[in-house]
N, C-alpha and C positions, 0 to 999 in steps of 0.2 A: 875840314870835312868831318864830320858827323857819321857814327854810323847808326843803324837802325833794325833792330831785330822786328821781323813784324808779325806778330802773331794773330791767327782766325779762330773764330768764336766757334765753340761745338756746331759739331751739321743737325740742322734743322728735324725734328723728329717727322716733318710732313716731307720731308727731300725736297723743298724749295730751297735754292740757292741762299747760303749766307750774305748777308744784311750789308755790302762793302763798310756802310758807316759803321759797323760794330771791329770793324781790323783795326788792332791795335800796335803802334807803332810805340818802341822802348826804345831811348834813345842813350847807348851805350855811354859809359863815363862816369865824373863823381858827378853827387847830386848833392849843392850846397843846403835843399830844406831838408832831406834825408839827416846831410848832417849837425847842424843848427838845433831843427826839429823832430829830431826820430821820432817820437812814439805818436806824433800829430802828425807826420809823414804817412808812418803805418795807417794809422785810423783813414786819411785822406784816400790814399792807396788800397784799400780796404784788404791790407794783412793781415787779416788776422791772428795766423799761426806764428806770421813773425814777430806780431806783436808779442804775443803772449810766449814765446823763447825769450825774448828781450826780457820780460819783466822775470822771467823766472833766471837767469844771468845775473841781474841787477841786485835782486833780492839775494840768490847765491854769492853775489862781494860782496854784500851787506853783512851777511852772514861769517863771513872770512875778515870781513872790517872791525866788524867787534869781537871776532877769538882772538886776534891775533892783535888785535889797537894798531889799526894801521895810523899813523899820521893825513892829514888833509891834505897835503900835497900827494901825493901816493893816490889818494882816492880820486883824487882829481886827475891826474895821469890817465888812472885804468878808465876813468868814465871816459876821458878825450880818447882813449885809443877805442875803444867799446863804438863810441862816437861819427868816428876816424872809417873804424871799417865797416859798418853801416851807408856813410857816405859815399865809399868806395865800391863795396858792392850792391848796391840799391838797385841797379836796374836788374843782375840776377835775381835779384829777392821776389822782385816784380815779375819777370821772365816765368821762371822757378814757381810762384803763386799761380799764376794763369794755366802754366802745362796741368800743375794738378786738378786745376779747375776743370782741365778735357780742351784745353786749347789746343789748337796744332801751330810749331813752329811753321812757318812759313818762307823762311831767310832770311835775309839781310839785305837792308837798301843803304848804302853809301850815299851822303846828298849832303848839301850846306846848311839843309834847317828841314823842319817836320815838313812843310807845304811842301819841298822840291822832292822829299823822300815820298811822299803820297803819292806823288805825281809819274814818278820814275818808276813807282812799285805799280801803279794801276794801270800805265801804258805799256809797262813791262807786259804784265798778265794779259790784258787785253790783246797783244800782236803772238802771245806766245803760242802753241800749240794746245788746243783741250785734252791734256793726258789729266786722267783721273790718276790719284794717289794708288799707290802700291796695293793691291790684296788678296783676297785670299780666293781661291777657286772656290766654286759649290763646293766640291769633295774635302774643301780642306785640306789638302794635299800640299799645297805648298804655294809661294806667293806666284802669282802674274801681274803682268804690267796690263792696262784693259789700256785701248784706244779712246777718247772721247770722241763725240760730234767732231767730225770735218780734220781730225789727227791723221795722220799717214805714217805707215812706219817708216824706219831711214837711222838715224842717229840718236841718239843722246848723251850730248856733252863727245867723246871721243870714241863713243865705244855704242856699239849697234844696240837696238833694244832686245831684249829675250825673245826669242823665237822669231824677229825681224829674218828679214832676207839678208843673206851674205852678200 
């Protein structure tokens, strides 16, 4: 089993509901062209930030490769481990890119492959209750929880909602 971060695309400046085919599902684990391919990974992924930490790294042991005459084996090492956890953490890199971008995490879908995580994540949402996301009262005062369309208060997860009935 697979898991699956799923993240949604900033809200809409006209408050029409987000786009479902814009949610983007990351699917946790190494990624062999992350690591094969870093820097044509980033470019494909359109990292940019992380591109450009990588090269400024690379250049940095380039840098430390000729003060110090590292031997070729050595350089080849640190590029395989450089390499190594790139591939290993790729889908944060991904995650990590998107939040800055103004995405919202969304959770996680457990599933056997992307179609069944789609699938699980949008009949999830579809049967679940319309609570809007956390915010802020007019006054600013502190967070509340709003009810959406056709929500009822009652529970959430173990513990009653704010200001729900006892």
């Amino acid at each position: 089993m697979a898991v699956f971060a799923v993240l949604e695309p900033p809200a809409r400046p006209d408050g029409q509901p987000v786009d479902p085919d814009r949610v983007r599902f990351v699917r946790d684990g190494f990624s062999w062209g992350a690591f094969l391919f870093g820097p044509l990974w980033m470019i494909r992924h359109r990292l940019w930030l992380v591109l450009l930490c990588w090269v400024l790294v690379m250049a940095g042991f380039g840098v430390i490769y000729a003060t110090i005459s590292v031997p070729g084996g050595g350089r080849l090492l640190v590029s395989a481990l450089i390499a190594l956890l790139i591939g290993l953490e790729s889908a944060t890199l991904r995650r990590w890119t998107l939040l800055r971008s103004g995405w919202r995490d969304s959770g996680i879908v457990v599933a056997d492959d992307l179609e069944a995580a789609e699938q699980r994540y949008f009949s999830g949402r579809a049967a679940a209750p319309a609570y809007d996301r956390p915010a802020y009262d007019d006054d600013r005062t502190g967070p509340a929880l709003r009810l959406g369309a056709g929500g009822r208060g009652g529970v959430l997860g173990l513990f009653p909602l704010p200001g729900g009935g006892r």
